[in-house]
N, C-alpha and C positions, 0 to 999 in steps of 0.2 A: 064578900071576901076577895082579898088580892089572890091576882092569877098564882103568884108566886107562893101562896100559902098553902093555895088547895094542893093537899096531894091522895095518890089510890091509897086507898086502904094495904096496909102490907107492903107501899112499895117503899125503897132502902133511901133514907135521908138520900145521901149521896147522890144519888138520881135525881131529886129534886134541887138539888145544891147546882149539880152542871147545867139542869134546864134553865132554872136560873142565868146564869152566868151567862149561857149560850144566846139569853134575850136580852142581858144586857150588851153584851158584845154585836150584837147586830142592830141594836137599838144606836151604840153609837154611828154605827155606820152609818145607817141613814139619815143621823141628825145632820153629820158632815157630810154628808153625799147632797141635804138640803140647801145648807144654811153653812157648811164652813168650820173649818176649826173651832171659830172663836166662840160659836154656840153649843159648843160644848160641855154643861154645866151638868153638875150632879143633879138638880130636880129637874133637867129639861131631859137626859137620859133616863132616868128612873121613871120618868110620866109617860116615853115614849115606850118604855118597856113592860111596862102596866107592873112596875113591883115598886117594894117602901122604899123612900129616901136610905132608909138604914138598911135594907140589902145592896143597895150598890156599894155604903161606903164598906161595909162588911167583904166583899170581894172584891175591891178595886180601894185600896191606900190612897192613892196621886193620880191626878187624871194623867202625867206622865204613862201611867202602868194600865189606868184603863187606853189610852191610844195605841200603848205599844201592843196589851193583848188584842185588840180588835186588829190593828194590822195585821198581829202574827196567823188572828183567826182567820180570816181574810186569802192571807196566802197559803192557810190550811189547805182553803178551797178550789182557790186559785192551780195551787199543784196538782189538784186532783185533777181538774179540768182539762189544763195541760195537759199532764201527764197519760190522760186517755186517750186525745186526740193525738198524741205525738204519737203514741202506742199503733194506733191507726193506721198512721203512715208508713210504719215503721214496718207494719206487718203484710203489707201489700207493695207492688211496684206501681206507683202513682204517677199520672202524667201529669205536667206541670201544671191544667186544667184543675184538677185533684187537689194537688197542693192548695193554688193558688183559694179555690172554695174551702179549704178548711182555715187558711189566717183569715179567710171573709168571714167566716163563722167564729172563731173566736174575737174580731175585732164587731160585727155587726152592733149596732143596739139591739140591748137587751132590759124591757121594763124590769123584770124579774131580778136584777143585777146590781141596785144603784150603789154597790160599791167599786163601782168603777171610777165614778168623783173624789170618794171617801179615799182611794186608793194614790191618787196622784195629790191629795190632799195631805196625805201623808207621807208622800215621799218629801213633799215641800216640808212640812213640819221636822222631819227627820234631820234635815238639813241646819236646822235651829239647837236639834236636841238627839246628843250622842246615844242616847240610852235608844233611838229606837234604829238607828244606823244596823244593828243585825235583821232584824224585820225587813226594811226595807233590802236590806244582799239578798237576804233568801227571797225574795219575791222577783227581783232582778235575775237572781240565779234560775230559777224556774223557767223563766220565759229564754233566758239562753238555750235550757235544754230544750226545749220548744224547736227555738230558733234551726240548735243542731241537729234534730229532727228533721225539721224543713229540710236541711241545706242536703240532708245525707239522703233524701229521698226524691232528689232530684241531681243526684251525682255527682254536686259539686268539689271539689277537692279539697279536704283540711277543712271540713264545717265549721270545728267550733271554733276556729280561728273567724268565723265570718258571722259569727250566732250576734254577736251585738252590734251589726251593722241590721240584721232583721229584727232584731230588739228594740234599736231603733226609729225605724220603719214602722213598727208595728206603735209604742209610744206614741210618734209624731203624727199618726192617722188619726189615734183615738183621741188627742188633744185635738186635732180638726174637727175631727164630728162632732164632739161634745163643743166645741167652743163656734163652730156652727151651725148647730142643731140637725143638722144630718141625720138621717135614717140607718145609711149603710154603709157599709166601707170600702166605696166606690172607689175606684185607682189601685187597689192594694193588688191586684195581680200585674200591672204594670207595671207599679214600683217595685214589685217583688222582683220581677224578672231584670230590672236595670240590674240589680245586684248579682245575681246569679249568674247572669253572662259577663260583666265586667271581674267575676270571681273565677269564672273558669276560661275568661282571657288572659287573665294572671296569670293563671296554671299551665295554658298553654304556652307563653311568653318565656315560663319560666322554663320547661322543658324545652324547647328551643331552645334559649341559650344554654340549657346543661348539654344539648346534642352537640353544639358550636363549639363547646367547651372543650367536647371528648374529642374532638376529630383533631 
């Protein structure tokens, strides 16, 4: 019997509808976290998912709408992630030390993860095809609040004006590791700090000239 057939005794269609769905969507992940967009096919998902050819087309119309929902599932995940660790920050007074370990922990590898390919896999793709351009904001938008997180728990001034220069930062690391097989996300408290102090040398710069101004 298919994984997707069996279900408990008494429990609600529905249930089995979303578990479904939920293998397929992570099924694609991993194909493109594999092998790439382009191996994205209806029987090479559904073999990966262990369900029938005819439940993927049944929940997913256009592989258009199966990418878009796997990214949007994606940054389902992603937000949560986020949004705990930003929480974190948020609830303690962290010293830059602090900080700087928690964008290491969200940037380090992670086996458990490989939609972190799938992810910049799809930002490229989105770029081709309007229809997943909201996916892709809201996952962008996430890692801003992230970023504003960061910036507010090391005092910088006007964070989220500076959240997508750590957005960034954070992007351009994980494109290094992965594209040089890297373990960890070595530099990221150095780079972090390039930015924070040339953020609140602005700040300072600026209020200076507002003092120079008033006299």
């Amino acid at each position: 019997m298919r994984a997707d057939a069996a279900r408990r005794p008494g429990a609600p269609a529905s249930a089995s509808v979303s578990a479904t769905r939920e293998r397929i969507l992570h099924a694609t992940l991993h194909v493109i976290a594999a092998d790439g967009i382009g191996a994205v096919t209806n029987r090479r998902v559904a073999t990966e998912a262990g369900v029938a050819l005819g439940s993927l087309t049944y929940h997913f119309r256009s592989q258009t709408e199966l990418l878009r929902d796997s990214l949007l599932r994606y940054v389902e995940e992603e937000v949560a992630r986020l949004g705990a660790i930003a929480e974190q920050l948020r609830a303690i007074e962290p010293t830059p030390e602090q900080v700087a370990a928690a964008v290491e922990q969200l940037l380090d590898n992670d086996p458990t993860r490989p939609g972190e390919v799938a992810e910049l896999e799809l930002h490229l793709q989105a770029s081709r095809d309007p229809a997943l351009h909201e996916a892709s904001g809201r996952c962008f938008a996430a890692y801003e609040d992230f970023g504003t997180a960061v910036l507010e728990a090391l005092g910088v001034p006007d964070p989220a004006r500076h959240a997508q220069s750590v957005v960034a930062l954070m992007i351009g690391l994980t494109m290094r590791r992965l594209g040089t097989g890297a373990q960890d996300a070595h530099g990221t408290a150095a780079a972090l700090m390039t930015i924070v102090r040339g953020a609140q040398a602005e700040a300072a710069d600026a209020a200076g000239a507002g003092a120079t101004g008033g006299t």
